[in-house]
TORVO-289623 format. One record per residue (C-alpha): x, y, z. Coordinates in steps of 0.05 Angstrom, whole numbers, plus 5000, padded with zeros to 4 digits. Each point is the difference from the previous one (the first is absolute). Last residue first. Layout:
N
XYZ...
***
This chain:
236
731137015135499849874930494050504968504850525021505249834957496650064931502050844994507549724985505650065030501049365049494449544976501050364921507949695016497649315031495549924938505750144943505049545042494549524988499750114926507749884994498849385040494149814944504750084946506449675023506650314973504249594956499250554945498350715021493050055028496750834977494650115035496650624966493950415028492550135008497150365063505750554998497050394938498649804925503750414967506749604988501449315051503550285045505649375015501449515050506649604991501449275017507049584997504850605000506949705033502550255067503549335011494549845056494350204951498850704976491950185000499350744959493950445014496850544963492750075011500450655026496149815071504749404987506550485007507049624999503749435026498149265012504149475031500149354981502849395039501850135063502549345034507850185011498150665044504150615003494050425002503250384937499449324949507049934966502350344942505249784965497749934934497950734988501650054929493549654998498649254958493649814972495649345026502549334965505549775056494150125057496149464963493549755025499550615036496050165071508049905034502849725060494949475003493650055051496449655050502950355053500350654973504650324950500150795013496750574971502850715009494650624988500350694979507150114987502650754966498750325063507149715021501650485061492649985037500049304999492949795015499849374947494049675003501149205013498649424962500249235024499949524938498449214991496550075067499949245029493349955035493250304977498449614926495550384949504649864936507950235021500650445063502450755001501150425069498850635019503250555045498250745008503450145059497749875073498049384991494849615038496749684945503849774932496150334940497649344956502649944910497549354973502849724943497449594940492749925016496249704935494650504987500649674915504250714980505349895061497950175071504450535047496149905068499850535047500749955075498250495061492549575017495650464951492649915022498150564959502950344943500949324968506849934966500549724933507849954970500949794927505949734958500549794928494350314963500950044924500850604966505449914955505550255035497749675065495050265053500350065069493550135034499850335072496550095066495150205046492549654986492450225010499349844927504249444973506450064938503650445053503850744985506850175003501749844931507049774987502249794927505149534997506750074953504249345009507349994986502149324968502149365029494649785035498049995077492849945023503049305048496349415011495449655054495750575029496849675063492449794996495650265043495350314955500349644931493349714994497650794991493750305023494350254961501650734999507449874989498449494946495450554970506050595004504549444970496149984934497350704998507850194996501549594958495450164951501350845008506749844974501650675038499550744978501650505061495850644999501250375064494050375024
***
């Protein structure tokens, strides 16, 4: 089993207000996981609960920052990215009656207004892409705080290969290798995922450039393993 080694009191702190219920349920995220440095997070593919699907995100220092519990049974298609506290931050639903592997992203636990739309990318030519997400209806152009702050390619003038204006990240790479890169609209890096060494596919690296926000960068991380990953049957 894959030894991963947490601040073991946070994580028995949110696991109980999980267990118990949180106050916070409902409520829409308010403010942005953006900051001006790269962020390292530790992914664990594995829920806090028994009987659960999902992951823990971890900080640098141990200290849970994002967690996703999905009952085995009873699952309605949706999964809710939570902060440390079980606060919902984003939740990630599979649209119905599509023919490709669509999705869209919502802020908090709220069902109009998708703040992203993402799509699996079929092209048989470019089998560098996995996925292209787009800005929804509730959404801004961009999941940064600061698109100025996030690192430069020598690729500047790339523009998104659907051809559409709203596309806001797309994602190239392998995530069955864990090595994905997210470029933004101006083909810039904002969020990398990384083997994390020795310890197999179930725990990896997210790296979040500067600018770029946290829990959107763990989202894109959910609709990938919900494409590629072994998860995506319990989402039908």
């Amino acid at each position: 089993m894959t030894k991963v080694h947490p601040n073991a009191a946070a994580a028995a702190a949110a696991a109980a207000a999980a267990a118990g219920g949180s106050q916070a349920l409902g409520q829409v995220r308010s403010f942005s996981m953006a900051y001006e440095e790269e962020k390292v997070l530790t992914v664990w593919k594995k829920s806090l609960l028994l009987n659960c699907n999902g992951f823990t995100v971890y900080d640098c220092k141990g200290n849970l920052v994002f967690r996703v519990d999905n009952y085995l049974a009873g699952n309605k298609g949706e999964i809710v990215l939570m902060d440390a506290a079980g606060k919902p931050l984003l939740t990630i639903r599979r649209k119905r009656l599509s023919l490709s592997d669509n999705w869209q992203v919502f802020d908090g636990e709220t069902a109009a207004n998708p703040r992203f739309t993402a799509r699996k990318h079929t092209n048989i030519i470019n089998t560098k892409s996995l996925a292209q997400v787009s800005v929804g209806s509730g959404g801004s152009a961009s999941g940064s705080s600061s698109p100025s702050s996030a690192p430069s390619s020598p690729s500047s003038s790339w523009s998104p290969r659907s051809g559409g204006k709203n596309v806001a990240y797309e994602i190239e790479g392998s995530y069955a290798q864990r090595c994905c890169t997210v470029y933004d609209a101006q083909r810039r890096v904002v969020a990398e995922i990384r083997q994390k060494e020795a310890v197999g596919s179930d725990v990896f690296r997210l790296v979040v450039k500067p600018g770029m926000d946290m829990a959107v960068a763990m989202a894109l991380v959910i609709l990938l393993d919900q494409m590629f990953g072994s998860s995506r049957r319990f989402s039908n």
